[in-house]
C-alpha positions as CSV (number, residue, x, y, z in Angstrom):
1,X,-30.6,38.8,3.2
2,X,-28.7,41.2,5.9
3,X,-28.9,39.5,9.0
4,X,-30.4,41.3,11.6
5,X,-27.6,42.9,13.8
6,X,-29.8,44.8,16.2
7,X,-29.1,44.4,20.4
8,X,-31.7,45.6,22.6
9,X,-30.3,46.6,26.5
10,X,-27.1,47.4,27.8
11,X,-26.5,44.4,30.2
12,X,-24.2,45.7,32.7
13,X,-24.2,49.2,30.9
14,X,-22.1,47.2,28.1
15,X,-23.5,47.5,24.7
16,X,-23.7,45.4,21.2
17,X,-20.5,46.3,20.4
18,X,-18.8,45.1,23.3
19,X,-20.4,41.5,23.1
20,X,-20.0,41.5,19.2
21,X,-16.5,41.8,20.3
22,X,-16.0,39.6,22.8
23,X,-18.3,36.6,21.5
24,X,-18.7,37.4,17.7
25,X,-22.3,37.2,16.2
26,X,-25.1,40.0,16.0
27,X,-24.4,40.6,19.8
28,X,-27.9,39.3,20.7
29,X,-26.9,35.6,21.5
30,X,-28.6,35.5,25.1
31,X,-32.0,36.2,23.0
32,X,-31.6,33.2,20.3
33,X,-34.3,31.7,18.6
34,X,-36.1,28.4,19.8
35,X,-35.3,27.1,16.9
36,X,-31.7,27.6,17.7
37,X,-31.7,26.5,21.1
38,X,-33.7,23.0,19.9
39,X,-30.5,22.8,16.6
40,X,-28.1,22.3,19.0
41,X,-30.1,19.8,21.7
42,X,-31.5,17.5,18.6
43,X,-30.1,16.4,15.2
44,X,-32.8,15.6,12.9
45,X,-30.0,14.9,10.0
46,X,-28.7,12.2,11.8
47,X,-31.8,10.2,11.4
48,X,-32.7,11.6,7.4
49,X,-28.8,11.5,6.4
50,X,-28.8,7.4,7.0
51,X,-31.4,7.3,4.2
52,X,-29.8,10.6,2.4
53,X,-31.2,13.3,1.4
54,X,-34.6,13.2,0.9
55,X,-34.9,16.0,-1.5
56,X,-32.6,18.2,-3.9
57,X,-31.8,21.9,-4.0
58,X,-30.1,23.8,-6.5
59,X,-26.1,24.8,-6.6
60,X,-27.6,28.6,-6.5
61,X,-29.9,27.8,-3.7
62,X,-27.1,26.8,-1.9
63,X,-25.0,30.2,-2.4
64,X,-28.5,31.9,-1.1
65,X,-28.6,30.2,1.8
66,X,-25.2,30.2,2.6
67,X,-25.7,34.6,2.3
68,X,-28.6,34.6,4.7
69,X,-26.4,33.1,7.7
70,X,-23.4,34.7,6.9
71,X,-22.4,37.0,10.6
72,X,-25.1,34.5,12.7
73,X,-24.5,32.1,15.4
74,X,-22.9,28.9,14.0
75,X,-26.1,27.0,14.9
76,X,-27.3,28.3,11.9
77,X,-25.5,25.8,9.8
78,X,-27.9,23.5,10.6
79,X,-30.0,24.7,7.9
80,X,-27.5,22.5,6.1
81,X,-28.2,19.0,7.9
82,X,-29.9,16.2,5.7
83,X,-29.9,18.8,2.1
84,X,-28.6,17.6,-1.2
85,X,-28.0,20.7,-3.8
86,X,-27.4,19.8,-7.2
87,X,-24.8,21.5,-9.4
88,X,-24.0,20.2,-13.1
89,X,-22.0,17.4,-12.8
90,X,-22.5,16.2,-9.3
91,X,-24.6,16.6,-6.2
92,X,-23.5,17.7,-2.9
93,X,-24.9,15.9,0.3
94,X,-24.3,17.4,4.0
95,X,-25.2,14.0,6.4
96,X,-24.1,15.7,9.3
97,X,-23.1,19.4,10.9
98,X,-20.9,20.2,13.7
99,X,-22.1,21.4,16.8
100,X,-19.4,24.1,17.0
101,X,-16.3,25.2,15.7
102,X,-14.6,23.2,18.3
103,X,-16.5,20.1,17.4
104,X,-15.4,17.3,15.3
105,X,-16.2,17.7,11.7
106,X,-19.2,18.1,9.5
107,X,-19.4,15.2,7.1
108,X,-20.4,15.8,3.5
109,X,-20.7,13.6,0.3
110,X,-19.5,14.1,-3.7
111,X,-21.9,12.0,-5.8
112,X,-20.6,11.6,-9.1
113,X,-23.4,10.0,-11.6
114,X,-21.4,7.4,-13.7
115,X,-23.4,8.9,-16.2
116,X,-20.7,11.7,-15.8
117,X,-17.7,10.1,-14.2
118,X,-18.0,7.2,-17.4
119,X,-15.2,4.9,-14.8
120,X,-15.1,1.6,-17.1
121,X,-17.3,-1.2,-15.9
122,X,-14.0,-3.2,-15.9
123,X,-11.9,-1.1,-13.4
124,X,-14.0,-2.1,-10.5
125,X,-16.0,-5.2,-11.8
126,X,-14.9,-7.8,-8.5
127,X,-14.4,-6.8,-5.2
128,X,-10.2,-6.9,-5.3
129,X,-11.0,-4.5,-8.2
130,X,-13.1,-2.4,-6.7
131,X,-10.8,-1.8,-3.3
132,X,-7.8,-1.0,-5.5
133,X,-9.8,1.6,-7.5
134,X,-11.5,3.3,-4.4
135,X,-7.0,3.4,-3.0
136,X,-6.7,5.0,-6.0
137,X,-9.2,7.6,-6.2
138,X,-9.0,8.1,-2.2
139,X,-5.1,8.9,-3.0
140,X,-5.9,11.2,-5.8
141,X,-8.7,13.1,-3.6
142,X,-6.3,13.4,-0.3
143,X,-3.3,14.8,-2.9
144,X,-5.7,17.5,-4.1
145,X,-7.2,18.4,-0.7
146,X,-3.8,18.6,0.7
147,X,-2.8,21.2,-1.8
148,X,-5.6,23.5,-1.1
149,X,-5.2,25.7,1.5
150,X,-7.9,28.0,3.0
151,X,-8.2,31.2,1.8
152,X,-9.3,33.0,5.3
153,X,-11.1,35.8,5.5
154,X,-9.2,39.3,6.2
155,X,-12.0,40.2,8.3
156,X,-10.9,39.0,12.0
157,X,-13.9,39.3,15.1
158,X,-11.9,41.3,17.7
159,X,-9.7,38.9,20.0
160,X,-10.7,35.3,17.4
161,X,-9.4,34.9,14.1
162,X,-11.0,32.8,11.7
163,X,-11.0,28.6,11.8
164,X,-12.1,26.2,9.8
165,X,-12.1,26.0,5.9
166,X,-10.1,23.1,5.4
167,X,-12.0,19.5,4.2
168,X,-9.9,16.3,4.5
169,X,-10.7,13.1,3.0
170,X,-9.5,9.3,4.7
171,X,-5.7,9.1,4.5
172,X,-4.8,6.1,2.2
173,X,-1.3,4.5,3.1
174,X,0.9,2.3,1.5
175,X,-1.5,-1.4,2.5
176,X,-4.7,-1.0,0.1
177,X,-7.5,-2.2,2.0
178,X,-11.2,-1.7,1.6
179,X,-12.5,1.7,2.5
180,X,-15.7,4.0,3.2
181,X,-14.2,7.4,2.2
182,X,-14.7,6.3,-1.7
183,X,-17.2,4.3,-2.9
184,X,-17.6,3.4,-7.1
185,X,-19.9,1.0,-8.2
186,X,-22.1,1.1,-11.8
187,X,-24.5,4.0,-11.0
188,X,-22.2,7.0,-9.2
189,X,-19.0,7.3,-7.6
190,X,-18.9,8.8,-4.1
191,X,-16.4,10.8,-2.1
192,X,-16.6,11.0,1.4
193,X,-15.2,13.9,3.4
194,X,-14.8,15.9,6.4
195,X,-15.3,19.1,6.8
196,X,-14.4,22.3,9.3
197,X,-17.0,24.8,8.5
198,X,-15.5,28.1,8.8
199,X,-15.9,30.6,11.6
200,X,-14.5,33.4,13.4
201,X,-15.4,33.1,16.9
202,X,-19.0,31.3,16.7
203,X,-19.9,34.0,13.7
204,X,-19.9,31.7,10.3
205,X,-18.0,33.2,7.7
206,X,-19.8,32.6,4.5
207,X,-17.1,33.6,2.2
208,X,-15.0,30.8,3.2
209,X,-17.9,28.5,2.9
210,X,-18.6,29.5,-0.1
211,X,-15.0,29.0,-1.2
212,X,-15.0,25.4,-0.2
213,X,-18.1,24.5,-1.6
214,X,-19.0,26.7,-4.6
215,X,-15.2,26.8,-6.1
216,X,-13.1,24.1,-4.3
217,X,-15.6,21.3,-4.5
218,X,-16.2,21.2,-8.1
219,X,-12.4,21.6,-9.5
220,X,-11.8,18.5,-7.1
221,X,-14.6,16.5,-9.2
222,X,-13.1,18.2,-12.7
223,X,-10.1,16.9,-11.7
224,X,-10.1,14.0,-9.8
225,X,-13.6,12.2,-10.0
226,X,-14.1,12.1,-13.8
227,X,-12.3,9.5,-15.6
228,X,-11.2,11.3,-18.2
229,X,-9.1,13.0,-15.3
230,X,-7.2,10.6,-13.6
231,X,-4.2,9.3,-15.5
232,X,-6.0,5.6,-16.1
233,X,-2.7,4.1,-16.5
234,X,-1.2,4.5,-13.6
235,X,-5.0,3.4,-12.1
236,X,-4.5,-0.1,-13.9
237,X,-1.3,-0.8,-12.7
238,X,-2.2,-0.4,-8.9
239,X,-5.3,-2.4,-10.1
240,X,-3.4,-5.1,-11.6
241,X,-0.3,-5.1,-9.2
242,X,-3.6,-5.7,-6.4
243,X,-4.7,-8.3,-8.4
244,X,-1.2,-10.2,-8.3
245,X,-0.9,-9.9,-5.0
246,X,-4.5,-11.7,-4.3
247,X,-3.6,-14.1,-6.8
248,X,-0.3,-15.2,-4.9
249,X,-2.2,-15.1,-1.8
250,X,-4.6,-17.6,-2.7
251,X,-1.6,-20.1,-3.5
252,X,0.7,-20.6,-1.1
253,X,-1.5,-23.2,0.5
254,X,-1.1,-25.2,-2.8
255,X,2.2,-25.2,-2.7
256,X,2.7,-25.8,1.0
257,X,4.0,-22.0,1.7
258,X,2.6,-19.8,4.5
259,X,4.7,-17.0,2.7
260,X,6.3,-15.3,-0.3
261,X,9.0,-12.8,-0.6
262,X,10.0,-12.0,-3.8
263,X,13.4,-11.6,-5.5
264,X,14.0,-7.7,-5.9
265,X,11.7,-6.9,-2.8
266,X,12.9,-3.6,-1.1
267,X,12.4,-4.4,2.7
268,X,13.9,-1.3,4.6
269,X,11.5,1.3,5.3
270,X,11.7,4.8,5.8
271,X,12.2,4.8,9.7
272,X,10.9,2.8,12.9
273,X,7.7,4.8,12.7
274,X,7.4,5.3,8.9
275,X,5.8,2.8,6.3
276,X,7.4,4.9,3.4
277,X,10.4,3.0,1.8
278,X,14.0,4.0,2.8
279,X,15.5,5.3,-0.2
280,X,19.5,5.1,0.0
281,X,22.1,4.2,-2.0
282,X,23.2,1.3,0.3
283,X,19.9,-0.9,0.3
284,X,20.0,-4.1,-0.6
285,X,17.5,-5.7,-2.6
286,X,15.7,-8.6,-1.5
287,X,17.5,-12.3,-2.7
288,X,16.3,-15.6,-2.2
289,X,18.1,-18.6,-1.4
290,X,18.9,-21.2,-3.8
291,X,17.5,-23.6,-1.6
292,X,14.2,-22.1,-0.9
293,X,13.3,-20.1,-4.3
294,X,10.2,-21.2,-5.8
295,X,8.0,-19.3,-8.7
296,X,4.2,-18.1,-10.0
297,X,3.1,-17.2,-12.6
298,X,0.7,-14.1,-12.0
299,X,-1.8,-13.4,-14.1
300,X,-0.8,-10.1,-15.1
301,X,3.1,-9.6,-14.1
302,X,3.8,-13.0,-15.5
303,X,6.4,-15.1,-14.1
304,X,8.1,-14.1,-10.7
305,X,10.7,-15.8,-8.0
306,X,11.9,-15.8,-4.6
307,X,11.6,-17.2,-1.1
308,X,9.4,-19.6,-0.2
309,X,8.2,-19.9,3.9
310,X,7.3,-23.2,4.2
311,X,4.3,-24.7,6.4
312,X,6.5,-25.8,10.1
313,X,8.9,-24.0,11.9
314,X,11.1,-21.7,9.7
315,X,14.5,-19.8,12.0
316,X,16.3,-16.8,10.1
317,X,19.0,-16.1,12.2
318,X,22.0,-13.7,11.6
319,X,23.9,-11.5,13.6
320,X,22.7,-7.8,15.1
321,X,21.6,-5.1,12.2
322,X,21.2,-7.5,9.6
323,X,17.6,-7.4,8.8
324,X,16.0,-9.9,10.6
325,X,13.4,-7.9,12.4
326,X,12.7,-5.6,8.5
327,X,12.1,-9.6,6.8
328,X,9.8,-10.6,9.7
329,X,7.8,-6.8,9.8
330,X,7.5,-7.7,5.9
331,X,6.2,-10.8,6.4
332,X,3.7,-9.6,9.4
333,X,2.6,-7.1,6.8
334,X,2.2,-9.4,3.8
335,X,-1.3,-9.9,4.9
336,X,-2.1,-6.8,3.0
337,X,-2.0,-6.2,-0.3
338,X,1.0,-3.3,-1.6
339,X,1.1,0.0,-3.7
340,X,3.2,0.0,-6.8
341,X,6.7,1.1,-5.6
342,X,6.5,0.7,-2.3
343,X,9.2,-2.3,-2.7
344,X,7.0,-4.9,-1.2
345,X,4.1,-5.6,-3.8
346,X,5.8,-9.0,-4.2
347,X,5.6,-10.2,-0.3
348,X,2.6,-11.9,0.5
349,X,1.3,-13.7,3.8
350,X,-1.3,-16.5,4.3
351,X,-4.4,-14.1,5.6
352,X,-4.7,-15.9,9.0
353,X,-0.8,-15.0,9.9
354,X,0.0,-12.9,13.3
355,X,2.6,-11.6,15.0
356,X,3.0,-12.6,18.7
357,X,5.4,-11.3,21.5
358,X,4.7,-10.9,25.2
359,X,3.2,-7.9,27.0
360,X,4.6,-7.9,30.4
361,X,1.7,-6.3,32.7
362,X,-1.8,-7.3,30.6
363,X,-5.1,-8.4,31.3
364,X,-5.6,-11.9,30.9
365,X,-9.0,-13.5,31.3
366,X,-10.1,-17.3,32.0
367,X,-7.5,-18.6,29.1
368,X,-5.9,-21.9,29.5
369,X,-2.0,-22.0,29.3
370,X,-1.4,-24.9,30.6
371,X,0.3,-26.1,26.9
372,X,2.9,-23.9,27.9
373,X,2.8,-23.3,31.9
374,X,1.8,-25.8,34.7
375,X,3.1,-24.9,37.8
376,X,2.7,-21.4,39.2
377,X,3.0,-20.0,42.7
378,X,0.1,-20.5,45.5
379,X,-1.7,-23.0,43.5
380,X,-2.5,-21.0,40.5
381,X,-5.0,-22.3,38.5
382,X,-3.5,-22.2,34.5
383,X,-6.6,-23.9,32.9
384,X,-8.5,-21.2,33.4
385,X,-5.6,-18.2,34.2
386,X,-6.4,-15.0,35.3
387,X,-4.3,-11.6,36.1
388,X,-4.6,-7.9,35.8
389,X,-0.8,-8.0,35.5
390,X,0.3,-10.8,33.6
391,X,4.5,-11.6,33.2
392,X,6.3,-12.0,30.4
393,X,6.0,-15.4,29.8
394,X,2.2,-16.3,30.9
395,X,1.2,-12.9,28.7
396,X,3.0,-14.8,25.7
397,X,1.3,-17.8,26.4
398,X,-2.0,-16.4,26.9
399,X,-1.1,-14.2,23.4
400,X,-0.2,-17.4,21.6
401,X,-3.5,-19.5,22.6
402,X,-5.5,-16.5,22.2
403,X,-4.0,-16.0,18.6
404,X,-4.7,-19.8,17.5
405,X,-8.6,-19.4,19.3
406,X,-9.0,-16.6,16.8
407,X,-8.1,-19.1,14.1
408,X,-4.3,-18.0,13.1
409,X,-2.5,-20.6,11.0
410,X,1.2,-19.0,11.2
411,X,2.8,-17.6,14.2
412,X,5.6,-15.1,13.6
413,X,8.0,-14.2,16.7
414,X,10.7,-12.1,17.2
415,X,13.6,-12.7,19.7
416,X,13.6,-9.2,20.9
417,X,10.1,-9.1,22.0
């Protein structure tokens, strides 16, 4: 269909052209459609995408649609909201469409019928399972999407050029935790996704969209959302190396630990504000004591040593630049479980563990300190203290009693904080 690019008037003595120019579109935006005007002040999809589509369109009805708008206002991808379009091995579901190009956006779905996908039964069976395969296949997604780069139109609106194009899916990091933007269970498996439709201006740019969805979308599920895709062994071992982790976890109250660091760990990490691990020749792998190396036996690793944190007060002391504050960030962040090769897969923390330091100048609300501070100036009440600008030491004692309210059973402290 050719959209309608006629413009009635010349406002000011200015004609189509001119506005085409300036503001992209058919040049007739101050006459849009009621329809239009009651897209962008409702959103019906947000209602019908939290039940999902309610019925299906074909992968061709899509590219017809997608020609109709082409050169319109942007409103006009709300034609999109709430649809499902089927193409041969998956289905493509839009639960929700920006606003503008400016906007946060659009959120769209990959259903993947197991039927198709054929993920074994086994690879996400429990729930530890079943995080660590949804890490997986969130990491496999993000390296793909990351590769793709928009191919933008060469046609450029006068004074805009085109944005949008790109889709993005959750960023998995080095902890594996339980995630939305995958989801795999015995009927389908799911990606979840962002996406900037494309524009130039407020004029959609079809070509792009059709781009992302008609070519991108299924070479990601080809190559990424079938099983007989993904390189399954490298899927079991973060699977089973998961599994060990929860496994030493749910011992070290047996055995009268709050913590595990095992013998070969690689502690260092890439820099202050990177989780990445610092490859160098001069790291030192991780060595436990004599005195406090203890052993499990994981269930898929086998046997495996090193340090033991006892239940009570444990000190590690040493002098500056020897790796005191790296040991206590690992054992802060041994409450998650580890990706193969990220050097700490064998450090584990008792769930309930926190870090606690002061915060000189926060809010503290009706908490009782008085375990810690009795006497304060002008009569202070500490059973029930209160400050919008607490010190250093009544905002660590209000950190610590808030931290064993919230039911923490290991408090981890660093001198420098």
């Amino acid at each position: 269909m050719t959209p309608n690019r006629s413009y009635r008037g010349k406002p000011n003595g200015k004609g189509a052209s001119y506005y085409r120019g300036r503001y992209g579109g058919s040049g007739n935006s101050s006459r849009r459609s009621r329809n239009d005007v009651q897209d962008e002040s409702h959103h019906p999809e947000d209602a019908q995408s939290e039940q999902g589509a309610s019925f299906s369109n074909s992968q061709h009805e899509l590219e017809n649609l997608l020609n109709s708008i082409d050169g319109r206002q942007y409103s006009s991808y709300k034609q999109l909201s709430g649809q499902r379009f089927d193409f041969h091995n998956f289905s493509l579901v839009f639960d929700h469409i920006q606003v503008d190009p400016y906007a946060p956006p659009s959120q769209i779905r990959l259903v993947v019928s197991q039927r198709v996908a054929q993920f074994p039964i086994d690879l996400h069976s429990t729930k530890v399972r079943n995080v660590a395969c949804a890490h997986h296949l969130s990491q496999l997604v993000h390296a793909f999407l990351s590769t793709i780069r928009p191919a933008l139109s060469t046609k450029k609106a006068a004074r805009f050029s085109t944005k949008g194009g790109s889709m993005c899916i959750d960023r998995p990091g080095q902890e594996v935790v339980e995630r939305t933007s995958i989801v795999i269970d015995k009927d389908n498996v799911e990606a979840r996704l962002s996406a900037a439709l494309p524009a130039s201006g407020r004029t959609i740019v079809s070509g792009l969209a059709k781009h992302m969805f008609l070519e991108t979308l299924p070479l990601l599920v080809t190559r990424v959302l079938l099983y007989e895709s993904v390189d399954a062994q490298a899927m079991n071992e973060l699977i089973e190396c998961v599994e060990d982790q929860e496994y030493m976890r749910s011992q070290l109250s047996s055995k009268g630990l709050v913590g595990f660091i095992g013998d070969g760990s690689m502690l260092p990490r890439k820099s202050g504000i990177s989780s990445l691990s610092l490859v160098a020749p001069n790291v030192v792998p991780f060595t436990s004591p004599d005195s406090m190396r203890v052993s499990f036996v994981l269930p898929n690793r086998g046997r495996v040593t090193g340090m033991g944190i006892p239940q009570g007060v444990t000190l590690i002391s040493g002098g500056g630049f020897n790796g005191k504050s790296t040991l206590l960030q690992a054992i802060e962040l041994g409450v998650y479980n580890h990706i193969p090769g990220d050097g700490r897969e064998l450090v584990v923390t008792t769930l309930n563990a926190t870090k606690v330091k002061a915060e000189e100048g926060r809010f503290v609300s009706n908490t009782d300190i008085r375990p810690f501070i009795n006497n304060l100036p002008f009569g202070i009440d500490t059973s029930r203290f209160s400050t919008k600008d607490a010190s250093g030491s009544t905002s660590m004692a209000a950190s610590i009693q808030e931290a064993l309210e919230a039911g923490a059973d290991a408090l981890l402290y660093d001198e420098d904080t």
